[in-house]
N, C-alpha and C positions, 0 to 999 in steps of 0.2 A: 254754190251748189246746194239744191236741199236735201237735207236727207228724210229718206226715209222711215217712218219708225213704224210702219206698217204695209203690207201685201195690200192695203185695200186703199182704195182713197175714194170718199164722196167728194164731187162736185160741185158747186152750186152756183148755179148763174142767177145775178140782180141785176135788175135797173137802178140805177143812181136817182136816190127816190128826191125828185125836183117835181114842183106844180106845175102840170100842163104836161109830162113828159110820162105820168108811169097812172096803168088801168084806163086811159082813156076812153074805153068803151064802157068802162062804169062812169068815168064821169060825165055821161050826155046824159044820164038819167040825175046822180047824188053834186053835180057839180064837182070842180077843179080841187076844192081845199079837201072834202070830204073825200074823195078818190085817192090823195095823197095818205090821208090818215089813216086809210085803211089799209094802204100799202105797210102804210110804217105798223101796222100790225101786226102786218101779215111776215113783214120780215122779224119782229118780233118771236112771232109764231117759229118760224123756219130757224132760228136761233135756238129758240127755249127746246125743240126736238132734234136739235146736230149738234147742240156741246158736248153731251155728253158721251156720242160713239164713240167706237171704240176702233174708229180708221183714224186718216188722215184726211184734212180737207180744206178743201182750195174754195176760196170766194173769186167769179169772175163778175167784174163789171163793166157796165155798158158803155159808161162815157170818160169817168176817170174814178182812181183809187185817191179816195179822200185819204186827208191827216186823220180825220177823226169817224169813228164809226161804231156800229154798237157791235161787230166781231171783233173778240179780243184775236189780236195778236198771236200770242204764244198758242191758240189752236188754232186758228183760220189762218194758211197763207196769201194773200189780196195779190186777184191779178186783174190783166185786163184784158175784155174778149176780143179778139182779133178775127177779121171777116168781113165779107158784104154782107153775106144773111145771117139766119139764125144756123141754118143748116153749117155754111162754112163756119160760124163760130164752135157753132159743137164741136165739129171734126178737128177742129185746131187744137181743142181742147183737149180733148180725147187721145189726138195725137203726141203733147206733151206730155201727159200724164203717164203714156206706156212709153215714152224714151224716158221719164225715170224709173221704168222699171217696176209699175204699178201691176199687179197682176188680173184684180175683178176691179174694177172702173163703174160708176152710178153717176150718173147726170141729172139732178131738178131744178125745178123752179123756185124761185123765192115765193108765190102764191099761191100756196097750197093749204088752206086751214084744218081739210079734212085727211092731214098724215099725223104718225105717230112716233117717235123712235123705233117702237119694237116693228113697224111695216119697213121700216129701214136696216134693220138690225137682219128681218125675215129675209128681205131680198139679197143680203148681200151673202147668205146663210145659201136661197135657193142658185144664184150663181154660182158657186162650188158645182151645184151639179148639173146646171147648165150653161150653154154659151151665151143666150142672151136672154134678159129679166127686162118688162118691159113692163107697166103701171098705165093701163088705159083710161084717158079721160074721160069723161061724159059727152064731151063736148066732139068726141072724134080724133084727139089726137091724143099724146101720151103725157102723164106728170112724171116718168121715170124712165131713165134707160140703161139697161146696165150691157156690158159686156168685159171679155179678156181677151178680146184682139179685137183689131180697127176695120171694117168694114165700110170703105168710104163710102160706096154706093148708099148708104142710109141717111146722106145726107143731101144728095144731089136729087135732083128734079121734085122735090116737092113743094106744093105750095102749103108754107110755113100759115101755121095760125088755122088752119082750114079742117072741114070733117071729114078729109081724104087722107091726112098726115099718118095714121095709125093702120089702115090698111094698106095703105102706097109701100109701109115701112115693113109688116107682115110680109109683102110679097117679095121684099128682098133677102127676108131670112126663111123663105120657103124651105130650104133645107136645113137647116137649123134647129138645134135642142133649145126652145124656150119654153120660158114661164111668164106665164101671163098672170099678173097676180090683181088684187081687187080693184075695180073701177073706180074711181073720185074723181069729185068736183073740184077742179082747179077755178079761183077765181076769176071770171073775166067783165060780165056783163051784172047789171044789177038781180036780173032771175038769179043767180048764183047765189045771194045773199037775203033777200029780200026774206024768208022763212027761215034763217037762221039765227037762234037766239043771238047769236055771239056777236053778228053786228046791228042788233038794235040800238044798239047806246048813238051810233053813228046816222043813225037815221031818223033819228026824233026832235 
């Protein structure tokens, strides 16, 4: 059984970064190896800004939990996402997390280059004084989702990955105390990166 050593726990779901399997819509533009690379950046990235919270936090992954990985151990607990969609994987996840007893719960992505710690530190901050914290994409859907109880309906009928996901998702918290907090670019397509210094080294 794990214990707990905090009220909070981040989330974070990855793909099991393999060529041909993770950003594929960046790779019809940079190619197979270079899509990979940037992955491995990017989780990089998502590493260097969740060590040092101050929750607990779970790595889910998509295919299997390697022997080896660049999340240490003694902070990341490594699990694995269970579901047909993405939506059921959420909710599953979500669902374990409040049977131990988790109290403000955050959900992102591993491809996110434009977050920071203190925008994670801030939401789990404005969760205390609301029910649900939510991180809107550019792209129409969300990098973040936070909540303190399960609300299954937020993961059902939506089509996953699309520019519907973030208001499909508003209209089931229509009664609802949230916070919407700043917009960002989550990686998906090569516009996403193309004007950003950070991955020019990858594209030369």
């Amino acid at each position: 059984m794990e214990r707990n050593i905090s009220e909070s726990l981040l989330i974070i779901f990855t793909k099991n970064p393999e060529i041909g399997k993770v950003k594929t819509r960046l790779a019809v533009t940079t190619g197979n190896e270079t899509a990979l690379n940037i992955y491995k950046f990017l989780l990089q990235h998502t590493l260097s800004v969740t060590s040092n919270l101050n929750t607990d936090k779970w790595i889910y992954y998509s295919e299997e939990i390697p022997e080896k990985d660049i999340w240490p151990s003694e902070i990341f607990s490594k699990k694995l996402q269970q579901g047909e969609d993405l939506g059921e994987k959420m909710e599953n996840a979500f669902r374990e997390a409040f049977k131990h007893n988790y109290e403000k719960v955050i959900i992102i992505g591993s491809d996110l280059y434009d977050i920071v710690q203190n925008d994670l530190e801030n939401a789990f901050l404005e969760l205390e004084k609301n029910d649900f914290v939510i991180g809107p994409a550019k792209d129409g859907g969300y990098y973040l989702l936070g909540m303190k109880s399960l609300i299954p309906e937020l993961f059902k009928n939506k089509k996953w990955s699309s520019s519907s996901v973030l208001s499909d998702t508003l209209k089931d918290l229509k009664n609802k105390k949230i916070k919407l907090l700043e917009t960002r670019n989550d990686i998906d397509e090569f516009h996403d990166i193309k004007n950003e210094p950070a991955f020019s080294k990858f594209l030369n």
